[in-house]
C-alpha angles and dihedrals in degrees: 000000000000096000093046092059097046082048098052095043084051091053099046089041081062102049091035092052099079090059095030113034106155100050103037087045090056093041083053090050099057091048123098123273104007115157111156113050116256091257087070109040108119108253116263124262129250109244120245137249106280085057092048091048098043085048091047092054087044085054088047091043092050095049083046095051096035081050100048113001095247128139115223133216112249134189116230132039085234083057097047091041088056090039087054100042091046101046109014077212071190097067098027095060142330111254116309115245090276092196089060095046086049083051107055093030085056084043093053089051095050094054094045088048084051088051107050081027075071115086088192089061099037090050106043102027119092111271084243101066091038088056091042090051088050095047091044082062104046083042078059103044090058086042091061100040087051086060097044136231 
């Protein structure tokens, strides 16, 4: 727990220090083991795209919690622990009515599927509806798996 927020004020001291350079160089001063300046500290990488893909099912989950009040089922221990500490789904709201939830997330994909199922629609509306419509469904098709079946 130590070592992940050392990790994480490292690595805002280092994002922070371009706009801020004073104060972020003497608060990386006074941390442990430091033995380089801030001003030379190599920038910090992007993470990569299993970090990107677990934040983006903790984003759906939330909408999905916020929305209903249904927990959803998520994947890691390192998904369930930032689910937890942004929303204390706990404090905020007992469990949604799950079986509601099952049924407007399966009535949603009936109608999308209706909808691209429709040559008329596919062929004359904007591309961009069409692709939003596609990827509606597939949002509700995860939806629905993150809730269980």
């Amino acid at each position: 727990m130590r070592a992940t927020a050392f990790a994480a004020l490292e690595r805002l001291l280092k994002l922070l220090h371009p706009v801020m350079p004073h104060v972020t160089e003497e608060i990386w001063s006074n941390l442990p083991a430091r033995e380089t300046r801030l001003i030379v500290a190599p920038w910090p990488e992007a993470g990569d795209e299993a970090d990107a893909g677990a934040l983006a099912r903790v984003q759906e989950s939330a909408q999905m919690f916020r929305r209903s009040g249904v927990v959803p089922l998520l994947e890691t221990d390192d998904e369930r622990r930032i689910f937890d500490a942004v929303l204390k789904p706990d404090r905020t709201k007992s469990n949604g009515n799950v079986e509601a939830e099952r049924v407007r997330l399966l009535a949603e994909i009936e109608r999308a599927e209706m909808m691209l199922a429709n040559e008329r629609f596919v062929s004359n509306a904007p591309p961009a509806v069409v692709d939003a419509e596609r990827e509606k469904l597939e949002r509700y098709r995860r939806e629905l798996d993150a809730i269980g079946d």
